[in-house]
C-alpha positions as CSV (number, residue, x, y, z in Angstrom):
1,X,5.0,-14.8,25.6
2,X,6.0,-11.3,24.5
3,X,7.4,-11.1,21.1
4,X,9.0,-8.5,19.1
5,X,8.6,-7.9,15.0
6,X,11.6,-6.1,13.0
7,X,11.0,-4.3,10.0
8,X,14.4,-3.7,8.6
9,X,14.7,-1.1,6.3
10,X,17.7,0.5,4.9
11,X,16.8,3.5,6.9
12,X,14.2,3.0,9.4
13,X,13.3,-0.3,11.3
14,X,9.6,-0.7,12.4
15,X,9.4,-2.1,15.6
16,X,5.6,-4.0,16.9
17,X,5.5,-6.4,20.1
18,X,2.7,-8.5,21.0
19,X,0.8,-8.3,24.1
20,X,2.0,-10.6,27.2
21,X,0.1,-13.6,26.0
22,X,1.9,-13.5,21.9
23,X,-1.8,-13.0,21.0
24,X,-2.3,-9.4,19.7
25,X,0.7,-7.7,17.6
26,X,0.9,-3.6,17.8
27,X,2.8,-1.1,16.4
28,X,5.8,0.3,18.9
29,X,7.9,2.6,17.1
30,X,10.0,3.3,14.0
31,X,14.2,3.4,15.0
32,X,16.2,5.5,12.4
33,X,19.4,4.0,11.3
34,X,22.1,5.4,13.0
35,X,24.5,4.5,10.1
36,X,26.4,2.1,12.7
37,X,24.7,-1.6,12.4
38,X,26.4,-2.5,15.6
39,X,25.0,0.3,17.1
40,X,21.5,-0.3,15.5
41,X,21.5,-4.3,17.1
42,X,22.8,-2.5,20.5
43,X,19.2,-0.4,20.4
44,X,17.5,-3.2,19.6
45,X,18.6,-5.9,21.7
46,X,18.1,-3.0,24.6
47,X,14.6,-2.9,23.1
48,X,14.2,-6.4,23.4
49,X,15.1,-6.6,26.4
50,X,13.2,-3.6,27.8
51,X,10.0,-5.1,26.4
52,X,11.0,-8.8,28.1
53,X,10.7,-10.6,24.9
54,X,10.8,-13.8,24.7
55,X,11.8,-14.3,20.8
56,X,12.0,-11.6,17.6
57,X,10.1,-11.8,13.9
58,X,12.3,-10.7,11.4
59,X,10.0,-9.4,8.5
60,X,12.1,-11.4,5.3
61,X,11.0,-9.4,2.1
62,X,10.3,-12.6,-0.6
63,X,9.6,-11.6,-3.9
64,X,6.3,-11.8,-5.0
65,X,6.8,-15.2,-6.4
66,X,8.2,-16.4,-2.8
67,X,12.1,-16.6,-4.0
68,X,14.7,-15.0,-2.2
69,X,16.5,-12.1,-4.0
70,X,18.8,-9.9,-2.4
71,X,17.3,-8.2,-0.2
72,X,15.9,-11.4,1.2
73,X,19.5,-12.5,2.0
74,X,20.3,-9.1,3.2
75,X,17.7,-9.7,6.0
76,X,18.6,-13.4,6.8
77,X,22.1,-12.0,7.3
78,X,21.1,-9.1,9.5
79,X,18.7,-11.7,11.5
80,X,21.7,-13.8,12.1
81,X,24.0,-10.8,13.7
82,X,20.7,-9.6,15.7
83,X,20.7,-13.3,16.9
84,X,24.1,-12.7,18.0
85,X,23.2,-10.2,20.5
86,X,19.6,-10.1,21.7
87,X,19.4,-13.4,23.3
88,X,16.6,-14.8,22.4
89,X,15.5,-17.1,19.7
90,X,15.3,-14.8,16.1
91,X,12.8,-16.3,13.0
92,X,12.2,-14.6,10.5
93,X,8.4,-14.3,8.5
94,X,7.4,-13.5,4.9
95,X,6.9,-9.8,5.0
96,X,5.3,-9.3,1.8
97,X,2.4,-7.0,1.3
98,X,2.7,-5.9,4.8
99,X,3.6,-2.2,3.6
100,X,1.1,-2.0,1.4
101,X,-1.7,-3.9,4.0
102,X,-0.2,-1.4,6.7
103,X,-0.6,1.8,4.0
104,X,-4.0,0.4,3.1
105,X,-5.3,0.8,6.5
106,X,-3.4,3.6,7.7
107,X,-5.5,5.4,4.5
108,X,-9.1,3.7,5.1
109,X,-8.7,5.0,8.9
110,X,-8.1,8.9,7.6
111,X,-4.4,9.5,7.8
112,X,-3.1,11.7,5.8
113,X,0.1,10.7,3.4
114,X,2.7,12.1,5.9
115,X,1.2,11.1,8.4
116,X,1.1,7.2,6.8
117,X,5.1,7.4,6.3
118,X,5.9,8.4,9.6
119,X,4.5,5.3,10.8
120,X,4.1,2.8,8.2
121,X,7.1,0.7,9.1
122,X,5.9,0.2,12.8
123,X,2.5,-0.8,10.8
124,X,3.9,-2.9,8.2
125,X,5.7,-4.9,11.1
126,X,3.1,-5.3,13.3
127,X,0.6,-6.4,10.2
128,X,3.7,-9.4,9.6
129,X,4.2,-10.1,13.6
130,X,0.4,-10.9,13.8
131,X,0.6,-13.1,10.7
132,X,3.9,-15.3,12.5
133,X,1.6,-15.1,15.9
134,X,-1.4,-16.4,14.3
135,X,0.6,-19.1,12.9
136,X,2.3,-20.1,15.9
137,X,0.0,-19.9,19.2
138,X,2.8,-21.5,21.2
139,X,5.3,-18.7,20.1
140,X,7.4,-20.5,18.2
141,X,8.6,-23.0,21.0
């Protein structure tokens, strides 16, 4: 079961997708925000398609303490309108640390600071994907 991890960022979304058997999560690409969110879930349910997903991770940023502030909400409520149009089942997974994880790595494998922007989202989103497919071997069914 192919799956599909969002990062949603007020300006970029990171975008992983496991392998064919929702075992391994990689990093796929970083969308910029067009400025249109109808035409940002049009790209990605395209995307999801393309990629023959079966289901999308939503990466919900908790605070640290695991409550929901607003930009927790924000994300619920952006995973609901991408539910709307992708068809396939959307969940959304506690994203935290997965920049940092993602930045960590990025660093300890010799990339350079621009270098780690340019594709830290795609990172930080396949770091959380892997984290949802670990916990759900059946993807989610």
């Amino acid at each position: 079961m192919r799956v599909v991890g969002l990062d949603l960022g007020s300006k970029r979304i990171g975008v992983a997708v496991s392998d064919l058997s929702g075992t391994i999560a990689s990093p796929l690409l970083v969308l910029q925000r067009s400025g249109s969110t109808r035409r940002d879930h049009e790209q990605i349910a395209r995307l999801v398609a393309d990629e023959e997903a079966e289901a999308v991770v939503v990466g919900l940023p908790l605070n640290m303490n695991g409550s929901e502030g607003p930009a927790a909400v924000a994300a619920r409520k952006e995973a609901a309108a991408i539910a709307t149009v992708v068809g396939v089942p959307v969940h959304t997974w506690d994203e935290r640390r997965s920049t940092v994880t993602a930045d960590q790595a990025m660093l300890a494998a010799g990339l350079r600071a621009p270098q780690r922007r340019q594709h830290v989202d795609k990172v930080a989103a396949a770091v959380f994907l892997q984290a949802w497919l670990d916990a759900h071997p059946s993807g989610g069914r």
